[in-house]
Phi, psi and omega in degrees: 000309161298351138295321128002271219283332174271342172290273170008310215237336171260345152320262204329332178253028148289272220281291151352302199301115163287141215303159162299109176274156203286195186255148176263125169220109173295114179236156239257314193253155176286350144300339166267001193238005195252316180287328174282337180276330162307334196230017167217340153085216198266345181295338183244171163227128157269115181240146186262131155299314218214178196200130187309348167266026143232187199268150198247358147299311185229127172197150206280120166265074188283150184328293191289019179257335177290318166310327162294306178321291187323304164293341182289153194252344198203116157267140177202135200216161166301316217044202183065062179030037170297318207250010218266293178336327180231338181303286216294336200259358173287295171313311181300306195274010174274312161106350187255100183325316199298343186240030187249005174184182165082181152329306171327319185231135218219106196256077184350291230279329153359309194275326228231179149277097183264153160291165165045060158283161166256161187249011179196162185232132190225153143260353133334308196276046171089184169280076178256106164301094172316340162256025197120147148336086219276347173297035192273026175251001185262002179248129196257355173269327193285340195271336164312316195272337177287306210284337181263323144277032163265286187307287180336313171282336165306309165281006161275320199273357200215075164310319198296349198242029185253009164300304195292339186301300193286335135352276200303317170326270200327307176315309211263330174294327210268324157297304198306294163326323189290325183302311173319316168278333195291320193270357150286324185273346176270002219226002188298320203278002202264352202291116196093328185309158194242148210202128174234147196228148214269326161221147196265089151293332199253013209242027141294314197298305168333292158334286178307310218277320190080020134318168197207117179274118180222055141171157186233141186305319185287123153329327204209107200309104163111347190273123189279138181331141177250150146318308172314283174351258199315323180276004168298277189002303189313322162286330192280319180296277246284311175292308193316334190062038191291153198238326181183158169277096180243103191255175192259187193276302217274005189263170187296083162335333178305289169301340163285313158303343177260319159335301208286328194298320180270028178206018172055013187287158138283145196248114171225155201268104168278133165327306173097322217196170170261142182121344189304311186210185190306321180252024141282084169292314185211201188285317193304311184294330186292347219238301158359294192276325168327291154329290215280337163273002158278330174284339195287306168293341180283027200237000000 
């Protein structure tokens, strides 16, 4: 009987006792938050800032983002002052120490070598990011070296899960790699092709690709396209045997659209991000459609 009444009484304090919550992670763009659900699965909850049909420069530091922050046990952003216009007054204003420094927070282009660093900071010359270029989710070797300090800070900050952290990890190299060789070898006809780009978003991709970006619709980084601007292009689009005009879903299609018309280039919309068009679901799918809408104008 008294064996009863105690199986009786730690069921009832089984069933009382509350589940462990999982960890919450603010992730500021939608590639980070596509990466951590690869490499933490059902252990975390994610919330996304931002969504590829915006500019992820300027964005609103609305109540309810303060509220994600404010929950969050972990951030994780581009940095190299892609966020600077909005993160810092997010953070400040949650009020939650755990995600303003330290482990809590987690900066991609940190982990990588980023490009087009300035050796002098001018504001003249635009929106120029003093550590680089920050658009580094568009090189898949560069998001692999991301994707392995992440699951590390991911099992420093959530141990009891860094078994499963390191699964996925494992799991998530070994398709990413395999991808990784399938879309050199399909992306083999883009190598040398010329490219004019309405922002220089891309010029990781270029790299990885062997491609060569030779004019940008903005004059200037962050500065919106001018007429002058644009009818400079024209002769340089036009002499180059240039393959496409490329903007991203959220910027304003009209100038790349007037490029093409007077210079017969075709103008097409890369994703950017995940979420950028119907078959970017995920990093696979963004490197998938990326690829497979550059070959389609190089035929």
């Amino acid at each position: 009987m008294k064996s009863l009444l105690m199986s009786a009484v730690l069921l009832a304090g089984a069933v009382a006792a509350p589940a462990q919550a999982k960890m919450r992670v603010f992730a500021c763009e939608p590639e980070w938050g596509s990466l951590v659900h690869e490499l933490a699965g059902d252990k975390v909850d994610v919330d996304v800032g931002t969504s590829a049909l915006q500019d992820v420069h300027v964005i609103e530091a609305k109540p309810s983002l303060i509220a994600k922050v404010r929950a969050a046990d972990m951030v994780v952003c581009t940095g190299a002052e892609l966020e600077v216009g909005w993160l810092p007054q997010l953070i400040r204003q949650s009020g939650n120490t755990k995600v303003a420094s330290g482990p809590g927070y987690f900066e991609a282009a940190k982990q990588v070598k980023t490009l087009e660093k300035p050796s002098a900071l001018d504001r003249a010359n635009g929106d120029v990011h003093p550590d680089g270029n920050p658009h580094i989710q568009m090189d898949p070797r560069r998001v692999l070296i991301v994707a392995q300090r992440l699951d590390a800070r991911l099992a420093q900050l959530d141990p009891s899960n860094a078994a499963a952290y390191q699964q996925n990890l494992t799991n998530f190299q070994n398709r990413w790699r395999a991808a990784m060789v399938r879309w050199k070898a399909q992306a083999a006809p883009l190598v040398g092709r010329k490219v004019v780009v309405h922002h220089i978003s891309w010029v990781y991709l270029w790299d990885w690709l062997g491609m060569q970006q030779i004019g940008a619709l903005e004059p200037k980084p962050g500065v919106p396209p001018t007429s002058a601007h644009l009818a400079s292009l024209i002769a340089t689009t036009k002499s180059a045997n240039t393959l496409a005009i490329v903007r991203a879903a959220y910027q304003d299609p009209k100038p790349a659209d007037w490029l093409a018309d007077r210079t017969g280039v075709p103008a097409v919309t890369l994703p950017l991000t995940v979420g950028g068009d119907a078959q970017s679901k995920d990093l696979f799918g963004l490197f998938d459609s990326t690829i497979s809408k550059l070959l389609k104008v190089a035929k």
